[in-house]
py3Dmol code that shows the C-alpha trace and the ligand (Angstrom):
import py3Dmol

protein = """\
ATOM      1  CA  UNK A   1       0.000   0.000   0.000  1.00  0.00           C
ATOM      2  CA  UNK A   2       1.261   3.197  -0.705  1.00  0.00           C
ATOM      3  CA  UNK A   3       1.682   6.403   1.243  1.00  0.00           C
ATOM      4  CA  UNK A   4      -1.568   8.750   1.063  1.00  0.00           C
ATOM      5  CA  UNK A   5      -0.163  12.346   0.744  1.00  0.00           C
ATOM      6  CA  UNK A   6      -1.812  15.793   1.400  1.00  0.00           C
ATOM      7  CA  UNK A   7      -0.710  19.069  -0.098  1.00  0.00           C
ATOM      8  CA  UNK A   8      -0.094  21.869   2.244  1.00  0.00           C
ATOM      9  CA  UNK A   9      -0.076  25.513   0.777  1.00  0.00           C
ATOM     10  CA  UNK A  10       2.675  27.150   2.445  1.00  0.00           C
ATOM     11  CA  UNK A  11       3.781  30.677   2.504  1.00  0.00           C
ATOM     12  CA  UNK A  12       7.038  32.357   3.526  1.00  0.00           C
ATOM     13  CA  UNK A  13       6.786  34.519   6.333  1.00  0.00           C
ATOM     14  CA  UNK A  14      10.292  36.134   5.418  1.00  0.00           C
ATOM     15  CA  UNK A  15       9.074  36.850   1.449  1.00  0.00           C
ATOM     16  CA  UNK A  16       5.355  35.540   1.049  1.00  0.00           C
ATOM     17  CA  UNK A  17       6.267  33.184  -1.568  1.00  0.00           C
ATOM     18  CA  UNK A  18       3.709  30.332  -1.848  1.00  0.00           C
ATOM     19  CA  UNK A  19       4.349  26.472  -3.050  1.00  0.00           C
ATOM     20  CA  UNK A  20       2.587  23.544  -2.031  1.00  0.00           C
ATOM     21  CA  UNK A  21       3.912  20.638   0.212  1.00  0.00           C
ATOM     22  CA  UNK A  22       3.459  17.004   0.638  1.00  0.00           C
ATOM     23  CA  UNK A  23       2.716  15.665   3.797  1.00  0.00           C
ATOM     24  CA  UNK A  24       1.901  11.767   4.856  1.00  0.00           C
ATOM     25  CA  UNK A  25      -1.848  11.527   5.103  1.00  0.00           C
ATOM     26  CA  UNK A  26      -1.397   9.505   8.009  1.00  0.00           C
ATOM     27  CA  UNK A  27       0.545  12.393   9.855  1.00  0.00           C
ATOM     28  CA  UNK A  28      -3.060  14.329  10.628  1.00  0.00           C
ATOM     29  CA  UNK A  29      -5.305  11.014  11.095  1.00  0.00           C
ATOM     30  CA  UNK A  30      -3.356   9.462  13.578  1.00  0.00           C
ATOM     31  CA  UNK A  31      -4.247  11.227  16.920  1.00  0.00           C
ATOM     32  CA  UNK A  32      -1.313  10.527  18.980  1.00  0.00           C
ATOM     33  CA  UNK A  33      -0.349  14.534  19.452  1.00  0.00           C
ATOM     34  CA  UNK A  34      -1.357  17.570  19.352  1.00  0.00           C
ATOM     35  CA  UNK A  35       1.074  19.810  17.577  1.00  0.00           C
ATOM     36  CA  UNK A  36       2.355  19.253  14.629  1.00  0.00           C
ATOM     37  CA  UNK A  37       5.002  20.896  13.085  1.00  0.00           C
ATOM     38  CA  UNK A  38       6.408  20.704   9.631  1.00  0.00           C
ATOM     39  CA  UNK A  39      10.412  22.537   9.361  1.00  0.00           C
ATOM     40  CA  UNK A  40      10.588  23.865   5.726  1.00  0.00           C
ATOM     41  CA  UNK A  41      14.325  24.106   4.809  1.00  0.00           C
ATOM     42  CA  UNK A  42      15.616  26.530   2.583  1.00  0.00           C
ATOM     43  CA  UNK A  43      14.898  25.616  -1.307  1.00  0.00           C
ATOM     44  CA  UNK A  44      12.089  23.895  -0.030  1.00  0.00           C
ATOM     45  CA  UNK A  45       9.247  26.526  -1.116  1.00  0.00           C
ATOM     46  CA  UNK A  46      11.804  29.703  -1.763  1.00  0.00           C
ATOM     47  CA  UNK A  47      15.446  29.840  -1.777  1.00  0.00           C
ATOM     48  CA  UNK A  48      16.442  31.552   0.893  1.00  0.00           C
ATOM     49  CA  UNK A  49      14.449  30.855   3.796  1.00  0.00           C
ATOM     50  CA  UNK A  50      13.543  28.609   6.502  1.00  0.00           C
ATOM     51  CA  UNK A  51      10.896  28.360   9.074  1.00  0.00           C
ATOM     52  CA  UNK A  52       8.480  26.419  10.757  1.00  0.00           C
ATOM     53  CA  UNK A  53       5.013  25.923   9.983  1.00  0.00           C
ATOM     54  CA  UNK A  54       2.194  24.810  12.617  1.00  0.00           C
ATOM     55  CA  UNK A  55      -0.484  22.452  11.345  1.00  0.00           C
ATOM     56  CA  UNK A  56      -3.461  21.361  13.525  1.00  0.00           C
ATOM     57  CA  UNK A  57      -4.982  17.805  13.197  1.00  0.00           C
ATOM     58  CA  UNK A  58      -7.307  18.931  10.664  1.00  0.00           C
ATOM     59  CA  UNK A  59      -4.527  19.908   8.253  1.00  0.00           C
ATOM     60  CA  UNK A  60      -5.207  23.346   8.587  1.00  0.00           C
ATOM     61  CA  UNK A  61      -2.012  25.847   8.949  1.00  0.00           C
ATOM     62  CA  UNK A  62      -2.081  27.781  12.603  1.00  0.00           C
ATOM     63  CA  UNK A  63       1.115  30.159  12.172  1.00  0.00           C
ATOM     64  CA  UNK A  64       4.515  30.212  11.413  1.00  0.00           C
ATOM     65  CA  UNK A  65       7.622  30.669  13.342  1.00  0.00           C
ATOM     66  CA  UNK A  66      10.996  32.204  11.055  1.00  0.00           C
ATOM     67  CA  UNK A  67      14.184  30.733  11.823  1.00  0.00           C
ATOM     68  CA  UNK A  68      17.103  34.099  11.825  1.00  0.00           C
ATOM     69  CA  UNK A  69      19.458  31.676  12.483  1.00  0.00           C
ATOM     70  CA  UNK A  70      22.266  31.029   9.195  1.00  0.00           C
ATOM     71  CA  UNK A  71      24.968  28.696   8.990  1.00  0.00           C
ATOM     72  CA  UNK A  72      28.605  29.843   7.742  1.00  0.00           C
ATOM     73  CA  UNK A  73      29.685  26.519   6.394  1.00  0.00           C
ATOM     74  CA  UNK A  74      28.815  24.332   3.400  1.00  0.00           C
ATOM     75  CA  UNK A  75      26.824  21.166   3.584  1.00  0.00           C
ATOM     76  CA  UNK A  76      29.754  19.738   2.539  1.00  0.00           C
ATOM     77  CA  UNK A  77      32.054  20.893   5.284  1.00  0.00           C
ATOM     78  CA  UNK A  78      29.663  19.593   7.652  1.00  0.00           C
ATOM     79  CA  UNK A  79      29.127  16.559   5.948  1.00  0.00           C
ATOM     80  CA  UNK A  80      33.021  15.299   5.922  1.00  0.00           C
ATOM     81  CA  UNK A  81      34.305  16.935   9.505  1.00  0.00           C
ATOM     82  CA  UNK A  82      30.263  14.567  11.042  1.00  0.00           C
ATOM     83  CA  UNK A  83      32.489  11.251   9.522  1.00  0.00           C
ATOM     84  CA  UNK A  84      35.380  11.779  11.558  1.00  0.00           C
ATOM     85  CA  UNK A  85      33.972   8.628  14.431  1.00  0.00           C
ATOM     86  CA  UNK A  86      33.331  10.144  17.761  1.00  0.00           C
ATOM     87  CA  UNK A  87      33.316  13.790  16.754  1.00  0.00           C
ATOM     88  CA  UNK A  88      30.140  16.003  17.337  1.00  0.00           C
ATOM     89  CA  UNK A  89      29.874  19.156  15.504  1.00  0.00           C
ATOM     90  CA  UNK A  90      26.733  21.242  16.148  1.00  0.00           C
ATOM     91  CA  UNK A  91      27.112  22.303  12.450  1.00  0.00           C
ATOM     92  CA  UNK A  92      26.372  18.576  11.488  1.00  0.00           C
ATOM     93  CA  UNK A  93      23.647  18.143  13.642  1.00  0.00           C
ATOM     94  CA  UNK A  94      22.014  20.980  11.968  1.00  0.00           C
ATOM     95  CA  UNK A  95      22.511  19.931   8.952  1.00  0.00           C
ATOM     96  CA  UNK A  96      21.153  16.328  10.030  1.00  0.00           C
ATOM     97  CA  UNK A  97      18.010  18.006  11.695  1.00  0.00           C
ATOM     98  CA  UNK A  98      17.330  21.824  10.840  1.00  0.00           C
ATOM     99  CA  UNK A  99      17.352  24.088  13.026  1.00  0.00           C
ATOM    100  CA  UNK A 100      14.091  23.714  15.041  1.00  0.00           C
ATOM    101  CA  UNK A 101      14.843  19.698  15.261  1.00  0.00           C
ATOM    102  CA  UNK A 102      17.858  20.328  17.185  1.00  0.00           C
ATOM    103  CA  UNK A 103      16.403  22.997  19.517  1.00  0.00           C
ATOM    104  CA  UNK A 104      13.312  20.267  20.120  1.00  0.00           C
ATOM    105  CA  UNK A 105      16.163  17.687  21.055  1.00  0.00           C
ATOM    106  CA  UNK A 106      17.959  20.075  23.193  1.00  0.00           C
ATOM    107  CA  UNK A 107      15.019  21.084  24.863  1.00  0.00           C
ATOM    108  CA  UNK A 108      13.077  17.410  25.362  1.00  0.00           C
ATOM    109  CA  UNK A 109      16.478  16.507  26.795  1.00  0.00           C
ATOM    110  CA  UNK A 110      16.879  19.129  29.120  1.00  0.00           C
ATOM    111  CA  UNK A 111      13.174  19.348  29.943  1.00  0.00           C
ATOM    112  CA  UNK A 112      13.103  15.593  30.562  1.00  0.00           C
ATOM    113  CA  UNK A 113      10.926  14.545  27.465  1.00  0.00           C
ATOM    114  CA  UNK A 114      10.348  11.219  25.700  1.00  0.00           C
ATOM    115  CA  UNK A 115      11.377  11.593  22.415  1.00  0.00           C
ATOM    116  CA  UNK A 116      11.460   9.081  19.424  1.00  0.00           C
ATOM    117  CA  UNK A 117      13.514   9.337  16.804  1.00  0.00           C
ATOM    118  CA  UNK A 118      12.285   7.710  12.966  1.00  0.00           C
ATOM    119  CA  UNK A 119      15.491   6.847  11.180  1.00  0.00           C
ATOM    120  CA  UNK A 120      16.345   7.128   7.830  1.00  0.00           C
ATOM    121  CA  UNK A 121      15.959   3.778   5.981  1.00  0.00           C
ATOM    122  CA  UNK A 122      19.815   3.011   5.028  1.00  0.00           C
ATOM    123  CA  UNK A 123      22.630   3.186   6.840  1.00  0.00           C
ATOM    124  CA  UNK A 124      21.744   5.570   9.779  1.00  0.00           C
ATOM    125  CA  UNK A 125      24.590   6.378  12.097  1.00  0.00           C
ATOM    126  CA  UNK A 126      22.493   8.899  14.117  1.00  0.00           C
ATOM    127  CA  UNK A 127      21.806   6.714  17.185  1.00  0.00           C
ATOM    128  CA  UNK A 128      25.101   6.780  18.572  1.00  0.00           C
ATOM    129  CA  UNK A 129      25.536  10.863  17.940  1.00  0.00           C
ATOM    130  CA  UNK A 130      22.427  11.853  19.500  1.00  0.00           C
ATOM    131  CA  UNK A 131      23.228   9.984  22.549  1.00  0.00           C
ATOM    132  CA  UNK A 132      26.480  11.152  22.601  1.00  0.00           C
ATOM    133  CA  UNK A 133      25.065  14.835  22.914  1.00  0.00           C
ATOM    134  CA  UNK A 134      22.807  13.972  25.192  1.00  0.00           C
ATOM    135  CA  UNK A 135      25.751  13.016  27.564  1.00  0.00           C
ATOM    136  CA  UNK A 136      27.310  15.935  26.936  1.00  0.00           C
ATOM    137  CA  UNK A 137      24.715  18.468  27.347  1.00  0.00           C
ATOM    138  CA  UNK A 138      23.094  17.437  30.687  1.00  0.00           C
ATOM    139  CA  UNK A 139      25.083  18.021  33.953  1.00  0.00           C
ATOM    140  CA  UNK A 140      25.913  14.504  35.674  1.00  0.00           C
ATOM    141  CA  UNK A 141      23.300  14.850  38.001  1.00  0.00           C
ATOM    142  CA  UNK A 142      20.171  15.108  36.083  1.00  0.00           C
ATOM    143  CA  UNK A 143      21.701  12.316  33.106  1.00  0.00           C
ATOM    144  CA  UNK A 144      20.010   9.770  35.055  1.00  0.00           C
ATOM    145  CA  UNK A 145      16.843  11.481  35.303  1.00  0.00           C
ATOM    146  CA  UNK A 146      16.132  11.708  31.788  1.00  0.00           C
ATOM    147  CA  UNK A 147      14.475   9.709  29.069  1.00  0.00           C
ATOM    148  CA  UNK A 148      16.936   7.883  26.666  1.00  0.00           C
ATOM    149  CA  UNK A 149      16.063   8.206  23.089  1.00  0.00           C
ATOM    150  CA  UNK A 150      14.107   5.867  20.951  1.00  0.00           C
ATOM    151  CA  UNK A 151      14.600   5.198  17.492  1.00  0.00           C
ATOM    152  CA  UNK A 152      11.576   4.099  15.492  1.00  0.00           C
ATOM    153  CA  UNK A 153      12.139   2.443  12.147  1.00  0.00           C
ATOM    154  CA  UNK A 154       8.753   2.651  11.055  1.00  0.00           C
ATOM    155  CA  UNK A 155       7.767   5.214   8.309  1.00  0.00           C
ATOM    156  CA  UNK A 156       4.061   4.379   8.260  1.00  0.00           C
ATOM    157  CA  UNK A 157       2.549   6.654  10.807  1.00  0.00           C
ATOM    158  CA  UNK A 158      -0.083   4.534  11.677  1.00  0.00           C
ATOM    159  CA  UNK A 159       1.968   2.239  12.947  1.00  0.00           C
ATOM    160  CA  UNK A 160       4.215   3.461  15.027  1.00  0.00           C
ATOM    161  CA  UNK A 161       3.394   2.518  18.897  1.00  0.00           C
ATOM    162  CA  UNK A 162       4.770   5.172  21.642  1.00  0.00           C
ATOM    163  CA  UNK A 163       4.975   4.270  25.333  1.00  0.00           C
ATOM    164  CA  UNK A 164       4.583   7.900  26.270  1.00  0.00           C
ATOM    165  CA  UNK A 165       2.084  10.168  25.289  1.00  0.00           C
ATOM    166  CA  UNK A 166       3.746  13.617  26.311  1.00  0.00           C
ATOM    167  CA  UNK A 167       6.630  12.567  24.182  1.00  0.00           C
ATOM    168  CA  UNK A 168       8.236  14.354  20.915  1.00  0.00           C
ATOM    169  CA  UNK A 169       8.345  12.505  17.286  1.00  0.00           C
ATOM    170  CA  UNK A 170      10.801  13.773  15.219  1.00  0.00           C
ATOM    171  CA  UNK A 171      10.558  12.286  11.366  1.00  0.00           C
ATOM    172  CA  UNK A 172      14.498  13.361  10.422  1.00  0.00           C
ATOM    173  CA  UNK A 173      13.340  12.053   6.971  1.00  0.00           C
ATOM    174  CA  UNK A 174      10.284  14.506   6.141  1.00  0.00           C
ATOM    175  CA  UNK A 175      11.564  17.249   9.016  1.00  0.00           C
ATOM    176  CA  UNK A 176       8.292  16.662  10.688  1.00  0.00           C
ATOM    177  CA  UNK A 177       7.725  17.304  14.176  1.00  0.00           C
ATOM    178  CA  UNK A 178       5.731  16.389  16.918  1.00  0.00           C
ATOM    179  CA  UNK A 179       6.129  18.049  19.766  1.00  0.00           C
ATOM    180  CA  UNK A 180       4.195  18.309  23.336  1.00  0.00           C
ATOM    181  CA  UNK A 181       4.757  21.179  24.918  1.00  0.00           C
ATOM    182  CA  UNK A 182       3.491  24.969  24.410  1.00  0.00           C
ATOM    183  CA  UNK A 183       6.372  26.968  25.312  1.00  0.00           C
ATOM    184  CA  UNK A 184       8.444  28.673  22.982  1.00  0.00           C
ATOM    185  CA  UNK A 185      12.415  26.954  22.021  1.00  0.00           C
ATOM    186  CA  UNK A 186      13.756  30.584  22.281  1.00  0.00           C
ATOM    187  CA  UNK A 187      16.518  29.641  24.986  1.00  0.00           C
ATOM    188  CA  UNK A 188      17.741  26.907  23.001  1.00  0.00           C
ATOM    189  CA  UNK A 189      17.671  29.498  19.877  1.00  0.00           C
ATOM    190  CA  UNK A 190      19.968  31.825  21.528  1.00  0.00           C
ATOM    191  CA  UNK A 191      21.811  29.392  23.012  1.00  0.00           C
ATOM    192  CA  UNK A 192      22.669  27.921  19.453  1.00  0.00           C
ATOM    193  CA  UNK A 193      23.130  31.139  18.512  1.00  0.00           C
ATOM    194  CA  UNK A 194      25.443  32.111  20.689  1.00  0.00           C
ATOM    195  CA  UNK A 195      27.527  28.186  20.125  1.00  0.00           C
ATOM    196  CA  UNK A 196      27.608  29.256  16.036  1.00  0.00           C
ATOM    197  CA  UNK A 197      29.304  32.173  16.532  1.00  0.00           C
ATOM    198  CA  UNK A 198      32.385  30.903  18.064  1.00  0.00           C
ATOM    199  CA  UNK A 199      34.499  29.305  15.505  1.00  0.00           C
ATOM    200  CA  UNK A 200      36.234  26.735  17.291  1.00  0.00           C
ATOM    201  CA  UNK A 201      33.975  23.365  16.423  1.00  0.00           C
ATOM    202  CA  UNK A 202      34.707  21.737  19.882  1.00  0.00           C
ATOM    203  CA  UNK A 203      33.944  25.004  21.730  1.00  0.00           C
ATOM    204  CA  UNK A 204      30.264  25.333  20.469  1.00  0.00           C
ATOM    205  CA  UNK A 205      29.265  22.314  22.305  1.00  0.00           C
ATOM    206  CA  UNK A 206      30.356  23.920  25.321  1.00  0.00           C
ATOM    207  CA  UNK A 207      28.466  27.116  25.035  1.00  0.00           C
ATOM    208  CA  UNK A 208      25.141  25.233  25.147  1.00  0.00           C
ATOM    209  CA  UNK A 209      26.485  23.196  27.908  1.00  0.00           C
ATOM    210  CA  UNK A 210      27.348  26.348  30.161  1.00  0.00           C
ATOM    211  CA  UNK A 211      23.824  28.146  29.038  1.00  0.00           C
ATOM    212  CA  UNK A 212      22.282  24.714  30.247  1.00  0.00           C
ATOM    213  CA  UNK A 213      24.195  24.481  33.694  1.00  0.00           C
ATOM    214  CA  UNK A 214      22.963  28.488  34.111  1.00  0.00           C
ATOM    215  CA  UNK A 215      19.586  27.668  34.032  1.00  0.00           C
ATOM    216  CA  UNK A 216      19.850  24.383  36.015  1.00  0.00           C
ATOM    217  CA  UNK A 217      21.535  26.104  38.962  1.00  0.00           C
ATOM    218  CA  UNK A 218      18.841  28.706  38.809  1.00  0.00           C
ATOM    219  CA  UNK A 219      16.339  26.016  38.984  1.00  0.00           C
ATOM    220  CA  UNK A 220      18.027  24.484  41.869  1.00  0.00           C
ATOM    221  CA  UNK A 221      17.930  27.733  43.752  1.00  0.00           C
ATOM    222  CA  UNK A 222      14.436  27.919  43.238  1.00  0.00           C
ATOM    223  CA  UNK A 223      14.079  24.451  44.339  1.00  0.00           C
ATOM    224  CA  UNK A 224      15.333  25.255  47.484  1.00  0.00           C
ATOM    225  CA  UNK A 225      13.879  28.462  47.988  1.00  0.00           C
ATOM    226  CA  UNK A 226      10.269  26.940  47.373  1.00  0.00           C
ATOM    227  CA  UNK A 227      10.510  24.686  49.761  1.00  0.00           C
ATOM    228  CA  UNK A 228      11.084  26.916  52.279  1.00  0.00           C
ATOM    229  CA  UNK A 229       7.852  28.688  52.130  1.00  0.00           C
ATOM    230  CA  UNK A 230       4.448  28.373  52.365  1.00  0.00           C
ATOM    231  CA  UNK A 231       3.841  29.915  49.029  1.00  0.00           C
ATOM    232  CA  UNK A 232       5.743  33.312  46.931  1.00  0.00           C
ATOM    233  CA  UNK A 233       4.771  35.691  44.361  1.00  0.00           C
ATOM    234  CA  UNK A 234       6.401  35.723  41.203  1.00  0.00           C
ATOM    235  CA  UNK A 235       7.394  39.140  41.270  1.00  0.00           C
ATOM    236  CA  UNK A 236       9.304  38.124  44.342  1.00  0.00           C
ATOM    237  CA  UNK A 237      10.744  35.144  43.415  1.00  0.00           C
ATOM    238  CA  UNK A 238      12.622  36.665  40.500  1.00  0.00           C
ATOM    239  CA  UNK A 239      13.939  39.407  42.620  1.00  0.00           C
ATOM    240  CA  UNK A 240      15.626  36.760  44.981  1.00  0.00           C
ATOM    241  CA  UNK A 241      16.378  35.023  42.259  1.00  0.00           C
ATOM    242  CA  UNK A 242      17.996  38.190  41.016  1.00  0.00           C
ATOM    243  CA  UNK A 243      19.829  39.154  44.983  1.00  0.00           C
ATOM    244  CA  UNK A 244      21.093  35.290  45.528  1.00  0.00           C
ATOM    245  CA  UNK A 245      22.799  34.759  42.347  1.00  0.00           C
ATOM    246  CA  UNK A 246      23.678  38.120  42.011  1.00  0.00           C
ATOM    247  CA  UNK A 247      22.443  38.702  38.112  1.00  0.00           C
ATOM    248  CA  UNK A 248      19.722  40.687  36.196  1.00  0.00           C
ATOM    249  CA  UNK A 249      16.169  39.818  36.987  1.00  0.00           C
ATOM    250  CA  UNK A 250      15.159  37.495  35.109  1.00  0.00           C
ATOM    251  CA  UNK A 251      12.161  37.312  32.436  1.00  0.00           C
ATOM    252  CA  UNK A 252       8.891  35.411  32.780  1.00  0.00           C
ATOM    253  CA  UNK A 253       9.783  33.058  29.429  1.00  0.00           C
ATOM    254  CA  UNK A 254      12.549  32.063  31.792  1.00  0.00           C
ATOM    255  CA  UNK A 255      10.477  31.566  35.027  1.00  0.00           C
ATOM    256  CA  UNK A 256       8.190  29.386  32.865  1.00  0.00           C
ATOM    257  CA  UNK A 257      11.174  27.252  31.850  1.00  0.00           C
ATOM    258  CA  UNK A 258      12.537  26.789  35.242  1.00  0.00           C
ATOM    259  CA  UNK A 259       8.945  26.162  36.602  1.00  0.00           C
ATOM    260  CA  UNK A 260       8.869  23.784  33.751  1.00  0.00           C
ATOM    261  CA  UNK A 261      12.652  22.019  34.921  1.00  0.00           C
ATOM    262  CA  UNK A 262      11.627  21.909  38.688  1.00  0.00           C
ATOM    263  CA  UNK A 263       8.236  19.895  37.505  1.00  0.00           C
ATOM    264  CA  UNK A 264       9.803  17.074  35.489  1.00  0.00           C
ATOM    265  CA  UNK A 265      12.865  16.927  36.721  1.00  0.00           C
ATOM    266  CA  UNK A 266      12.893  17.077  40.344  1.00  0.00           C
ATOM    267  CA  UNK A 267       9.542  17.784  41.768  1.00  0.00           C
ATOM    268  CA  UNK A 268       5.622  17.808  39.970  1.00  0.00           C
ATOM    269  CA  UNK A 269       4.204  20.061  42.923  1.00  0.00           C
ATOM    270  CA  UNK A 270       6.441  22.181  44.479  1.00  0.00           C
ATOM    271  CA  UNK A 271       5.798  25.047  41.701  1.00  0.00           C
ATOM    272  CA  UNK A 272       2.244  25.342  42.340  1.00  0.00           C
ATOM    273  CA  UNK A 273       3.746  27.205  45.753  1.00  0.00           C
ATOM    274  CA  UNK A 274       4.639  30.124  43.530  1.00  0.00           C
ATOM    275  CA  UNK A 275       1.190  32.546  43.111  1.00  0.00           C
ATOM    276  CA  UNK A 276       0.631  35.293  40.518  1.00  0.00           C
ATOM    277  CA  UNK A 277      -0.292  39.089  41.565  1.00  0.00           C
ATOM    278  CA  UNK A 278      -2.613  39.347  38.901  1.00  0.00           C
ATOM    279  CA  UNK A 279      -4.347  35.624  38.077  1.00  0.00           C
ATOM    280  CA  UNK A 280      -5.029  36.084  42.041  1.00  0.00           C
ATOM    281  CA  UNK A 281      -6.824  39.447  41.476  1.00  0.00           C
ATOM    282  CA  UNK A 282      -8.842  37.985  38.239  1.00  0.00           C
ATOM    283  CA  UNK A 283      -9.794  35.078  40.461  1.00  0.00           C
ATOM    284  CA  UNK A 284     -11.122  37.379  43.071  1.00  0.00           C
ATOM    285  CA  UNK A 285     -13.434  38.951  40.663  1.00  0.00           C
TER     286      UNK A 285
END
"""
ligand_1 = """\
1
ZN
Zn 11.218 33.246 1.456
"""
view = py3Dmol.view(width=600, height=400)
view.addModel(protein, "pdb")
view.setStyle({"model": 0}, {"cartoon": {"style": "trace"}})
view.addModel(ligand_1, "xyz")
view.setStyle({"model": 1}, {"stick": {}})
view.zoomTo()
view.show()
């Protein structure tokens, strides 16, 4: 039986050109997640650009989300330093996922995750890489903690069986995504952002590591500070947050995230301790 297709008219954000894409049938009737995500690559529908386009179930597009982000080096660069055995380069992970595919990786690792991987058909070395970064993004501690990957050979959608259902699909193959969560990838965009700009290959892997252990130690001191008290408003939080570790205040987006660390990695209920000025004032109305 042969794959059912459906054609997706797709505009560029960046230059509004339109061209239709094919997507697996099979994609919108299974019901296995919510979000669905399709990561255009540049060529794909105009030359230049890449971005990310949101599909519902229905097969009807949401929104799009444009990717700044460019890459210095060649495909083919990439492609000969990824065969060296052993040797990560963010560069060739890129090239291997997009963009957006490696800041969903980063991210279900880091927020603890299931995620499933659907190989290419032939000769696909990607199972020992990925693990690989996942060793070397997460701090020893929280390695344990988090879900290994699983690789799916299946291409037929229908078919493929996950354990979890809060758990991101990546197809590598058709640079589809699944993904669970609501919140916005933006800390893993700047953190890549900041890794591609230094030129030393070995370093980059580094940067995301140290923008990683920030956050995770700011989590921690949350941690501790929540159970502590009773309860805390926001506002409050982040300007202890701010006095302890001696930095800026930080932004909601990056309460949310460490809300969203403390709840899958270490405790489910602790944040519920932290209140909010003004959902307390609509409540009282
Ligand atoms: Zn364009």
């Amino acid at each position: 039986m042969g794959i059912e297709y459906r054609s997706l008219e797709v505009t560029c954000p960046f230059c509004q050109t339109v061209k239709s894409i094919k997507i697996p049938d099979a994609v919108f009737t299974q019901k296995k997640f919510g979000s669905i995500k399709v990561q255009v690559p540049a060529g794909a529908v105009c030359p230049e650009h890449q971005f990310i386009v949101f599909v519902d179930t229905k097969g009807i597009i949401r929104g799009y989300e444009k990717i700044d982000l460019l890459m210095s080096v060649s495909i083919e660069e990439a492609k000969t330093k990824d065969k060296k055995p052993g040797w990560i380069t963010i560069k060739g992970l890129i090239q291997r996922f997009g963009f957006y595919g490696l800041f969903s990786l980063i991210h279900a690792k880091l927020f603890n995750y299931p995620h499933y991987i659907i190989k290419k058909k032939e000769g696909d070395d990607i199972s020992e890489l990925l693990i690989k970064v996942g060793e070397n993004l997460m701090p020893e501690k929280y390695k344990g903690t988090t879900h290994s990957i699983q690789f799916l050979d299946e291409i037929d959608y229908n078919r493929i069986k996950l354990k979890e259902k809060d758990a991101l699909l990546i197809d590598s193959q058709l640079n589809i995504l699944q993904t669970p969560w609501d919140e916005k990838l933006k800390f893993e965009e700047a953190a890549l952002k900041k890794a591609l700009e230094i030129i030393e290959e070995k370093e980059q892997l580094l940067i995301i590591q140290q923008d990683i252990s920030k956050l995770i130690k700011e989590a921690e001191l949350v941690e501790s500070i929540l159970s502590n008290v009773k309860e805390i408003y926001e506002d409050d939080l982040i300007e202890l947050i701010s006095k302890e570790l001696k930095i800026p205040k930080i932004t909601k987006y990056r309460l949310t995230l460490i809300k969203i660390f403390i709840t899958r990695n270490i405790n489910s209920k602790l944040t519920s301790k932290i209140k909010n000025k003004v959902q307390e004032f609509l409540d009282f109305l």
